[in-house]
C-alpha positions in Angstrom: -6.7 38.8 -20.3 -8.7 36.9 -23.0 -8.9 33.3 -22.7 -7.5 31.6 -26.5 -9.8 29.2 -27.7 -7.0 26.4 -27.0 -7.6 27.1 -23.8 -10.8 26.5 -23.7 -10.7 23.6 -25.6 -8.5 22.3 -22.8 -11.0 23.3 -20.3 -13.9 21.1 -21.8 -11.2 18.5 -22.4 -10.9 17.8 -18.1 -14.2 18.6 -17.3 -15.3 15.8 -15.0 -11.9 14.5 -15.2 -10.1 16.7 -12.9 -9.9 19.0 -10.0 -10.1 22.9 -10.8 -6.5 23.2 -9.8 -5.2 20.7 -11.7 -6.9 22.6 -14.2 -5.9 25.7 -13.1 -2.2 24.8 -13.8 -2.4 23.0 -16.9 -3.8 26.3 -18.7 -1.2 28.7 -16.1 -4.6 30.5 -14.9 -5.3 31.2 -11.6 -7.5 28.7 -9.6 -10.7 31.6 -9.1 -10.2 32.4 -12.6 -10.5 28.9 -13.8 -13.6 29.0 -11.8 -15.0 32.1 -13.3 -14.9 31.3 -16.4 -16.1 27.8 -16.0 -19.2 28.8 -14.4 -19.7 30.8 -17.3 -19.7 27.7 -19.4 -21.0 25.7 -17.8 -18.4 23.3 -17.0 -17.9 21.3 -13.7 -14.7 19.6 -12.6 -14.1 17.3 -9.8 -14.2 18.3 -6.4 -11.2 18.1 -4.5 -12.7 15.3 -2.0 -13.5 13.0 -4.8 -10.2 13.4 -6.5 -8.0 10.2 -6.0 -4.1 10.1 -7.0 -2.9 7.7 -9.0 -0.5 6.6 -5.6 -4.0 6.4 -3.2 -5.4 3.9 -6.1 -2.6 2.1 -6.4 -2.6 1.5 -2.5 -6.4 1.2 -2.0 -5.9 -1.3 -4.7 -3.4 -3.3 -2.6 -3.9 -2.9 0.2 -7.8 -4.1 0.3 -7.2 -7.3 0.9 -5.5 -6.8 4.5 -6.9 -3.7 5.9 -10.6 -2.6 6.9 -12.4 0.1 5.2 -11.6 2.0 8.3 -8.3 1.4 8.5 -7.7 2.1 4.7 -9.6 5.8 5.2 -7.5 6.8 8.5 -4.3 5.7 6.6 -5.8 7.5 3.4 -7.0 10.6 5.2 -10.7 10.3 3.9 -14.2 9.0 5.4 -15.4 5.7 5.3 -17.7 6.3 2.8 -15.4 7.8 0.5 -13.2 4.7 0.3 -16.2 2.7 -0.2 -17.5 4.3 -3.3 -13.9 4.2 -4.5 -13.2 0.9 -4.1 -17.2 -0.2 -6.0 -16.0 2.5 -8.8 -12.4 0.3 -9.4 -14.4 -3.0 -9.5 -12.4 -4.1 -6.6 -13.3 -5.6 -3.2 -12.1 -8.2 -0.6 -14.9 -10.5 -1.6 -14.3 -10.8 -5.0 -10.4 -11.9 -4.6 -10.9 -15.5 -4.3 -14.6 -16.9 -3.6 -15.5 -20.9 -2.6 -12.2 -21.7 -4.7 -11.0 -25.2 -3.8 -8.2 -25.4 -1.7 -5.5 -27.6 -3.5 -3.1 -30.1 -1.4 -0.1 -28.1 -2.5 -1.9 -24.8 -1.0 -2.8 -26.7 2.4 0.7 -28.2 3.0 2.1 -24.1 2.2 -0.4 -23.3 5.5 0.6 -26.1 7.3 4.5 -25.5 6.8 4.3 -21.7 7.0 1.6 -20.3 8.9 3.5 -20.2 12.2 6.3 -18.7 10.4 5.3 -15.9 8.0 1.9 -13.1 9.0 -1.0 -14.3 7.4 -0.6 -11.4 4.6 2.5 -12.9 3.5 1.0 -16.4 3.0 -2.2 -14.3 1.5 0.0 -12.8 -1.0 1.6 -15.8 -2.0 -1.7 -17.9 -2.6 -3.7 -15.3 -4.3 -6.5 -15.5 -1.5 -7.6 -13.4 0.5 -6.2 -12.7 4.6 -9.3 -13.9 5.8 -9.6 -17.0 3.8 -6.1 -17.9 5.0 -7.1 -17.6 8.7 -10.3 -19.4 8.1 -8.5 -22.5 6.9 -6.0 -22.7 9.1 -8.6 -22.4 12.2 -9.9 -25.5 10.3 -6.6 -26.9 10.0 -6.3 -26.5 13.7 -2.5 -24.8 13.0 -0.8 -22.5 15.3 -1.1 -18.8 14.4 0.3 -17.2 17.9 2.7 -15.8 15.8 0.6 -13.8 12.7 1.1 -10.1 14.0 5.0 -10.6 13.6 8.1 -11.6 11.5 11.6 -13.1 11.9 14.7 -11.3 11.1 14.9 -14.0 8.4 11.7 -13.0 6.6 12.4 -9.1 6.7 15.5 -9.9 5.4 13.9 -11.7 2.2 11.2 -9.1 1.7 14.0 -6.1 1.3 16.6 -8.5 -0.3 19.3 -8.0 2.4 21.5 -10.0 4.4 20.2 -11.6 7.9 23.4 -9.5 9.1 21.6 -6.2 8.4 18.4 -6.5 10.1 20.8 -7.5 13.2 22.3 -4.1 12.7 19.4 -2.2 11.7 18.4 -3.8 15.3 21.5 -3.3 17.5 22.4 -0.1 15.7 19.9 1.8 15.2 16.8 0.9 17.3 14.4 -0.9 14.9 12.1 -2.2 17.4 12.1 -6.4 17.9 11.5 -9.0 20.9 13.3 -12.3 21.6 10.6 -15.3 21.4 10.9 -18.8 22.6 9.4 -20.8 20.2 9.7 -24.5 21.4 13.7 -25.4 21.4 14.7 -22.0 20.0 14.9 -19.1 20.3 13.9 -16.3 17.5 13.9 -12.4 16.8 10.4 -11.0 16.3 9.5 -7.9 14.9 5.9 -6.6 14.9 5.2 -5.1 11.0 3.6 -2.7 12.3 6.0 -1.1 14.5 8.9 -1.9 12.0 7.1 0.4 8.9 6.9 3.4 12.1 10.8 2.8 12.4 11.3 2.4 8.5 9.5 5.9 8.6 12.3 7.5 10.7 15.2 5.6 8.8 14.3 5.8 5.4 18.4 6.3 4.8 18.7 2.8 5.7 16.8 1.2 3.2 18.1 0.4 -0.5 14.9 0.9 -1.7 15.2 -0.5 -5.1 15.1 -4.0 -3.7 11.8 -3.9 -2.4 8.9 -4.8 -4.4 5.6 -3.6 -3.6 3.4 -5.5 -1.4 5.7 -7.7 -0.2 5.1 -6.6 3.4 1.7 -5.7 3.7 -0.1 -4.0 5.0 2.1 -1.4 3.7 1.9 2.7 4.7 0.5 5.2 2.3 4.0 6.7 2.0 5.8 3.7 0.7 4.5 4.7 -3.1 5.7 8.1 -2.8 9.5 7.1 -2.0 9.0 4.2 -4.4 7.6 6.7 -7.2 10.5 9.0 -6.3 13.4 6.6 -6.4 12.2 5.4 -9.9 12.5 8.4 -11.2 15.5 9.5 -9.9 17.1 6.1 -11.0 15.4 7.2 -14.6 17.2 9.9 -14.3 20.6 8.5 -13.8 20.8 9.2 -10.4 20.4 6.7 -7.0 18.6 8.2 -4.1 17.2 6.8 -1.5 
């Protein structure tokens, strides 16, 4: 079959840009004869390896701040060194979030009043500095962070816009994992982030996920912008799903 000179023309178009099966699809050719006949001309595309979705930037993007580049290549499924060339290609790295910026008195008393209550993440998010900055100063500040892997019932409920009366269900109901903390004269529901995004996994039903904003739990799975990207579009659509 004779390749059209549009076809062609969209072949140059994406070399460099794309993957040979992205490719491969756009003109409706077959992946080896996209390949064949860009050898021919000499074109190169990208490999699969170095191809990056626009989902994987947008979490390598926020999710750079709280996780190591380790952490962010096992949850991205790539090597180490991948995500590092990534993240120097976006401009974007832990160190340039927030450097020697003066701490104000408003942004100390937030530590002070908070750090025992929300993860360090959450107060990250909220000051524009970085997780490590946050811990720094309140080591300085000598305030208690016994507390930073965790959240209260109270905060999950805020960060998916529910009532505190369903986390307690999501709790009693239907298993999401939690522990019952004394905390001086009280005593409080915990719930390790971690652990709750495994059980969010497995309960996806559960979750109105229009109410959550991005990033407002980090660090946040990989998957969480595929059922976010998903549910926007369906809501485009005119339809709700979950």
């Amino acid at each position: 079959m004779e390749w059209s000179e549009k076809e062609i023309q969209i072949m140059y178009k994406y070399q460099g840009v794309k993957t040979l099966k992205e490719v491969a699809e756009i003109v409706g050719r077959t992946k080896v004869a996209v390949k064949h006949k860009a050898e021919r001309l000499g074109i190169k595309y990208l490999s699969e390896k170095d191809y990056w979705s626009e989902d994987e930037e947008f979490y390598l993007k926020n999710n750079i701040k709280y996780l190591t580049y380790k952490q962010l290549a096992k949850k991205l499924n790539r090597t180490v060194c991948s995500v590092k060339k990534k993240v120097y290609s976006m401009g974007i790295s832990e160190t340039k979030q927030v450097t020697n910026k003066p701490w104000s008195e408003s942004e100390v008393a937030y530590i002070e009043r908070n750090y025992s209550i929300y993860p360090a993440s959450v107060i990250a998010k909220k000051l524009n500095r970085s997780v490590s900055a946050v811990k720094h100063k309140a080591s300085r500040l000598r305030v208690n962070g016994i507390y930073q892997n965790t959240i209260t019932f109270s905060v999950l409920a805020s960060c998916f816009d529910v009532s505190y009366s369903t986390v307690r269900r999501w709790a009693k109901e239907f298993n999401m994992p939690y522990k019952v903390v004394n905390r001086g004269d009280i005593y409080l529901y915990d719930i390790d982030v971690g652990k709750f995004w495994e059980w969010a996994e497995k309960h996806k039903e559960l979750i109105c996920w229009n109410k959550y904003s991005r990033n407002s739990l980090p660090p946040e799975p990989y998957w969480i912008g595929v059922i976010k990207k998903n549910h926007n579009k369906e809501e485009s659509d005119g339809k709700w799903k979950i």
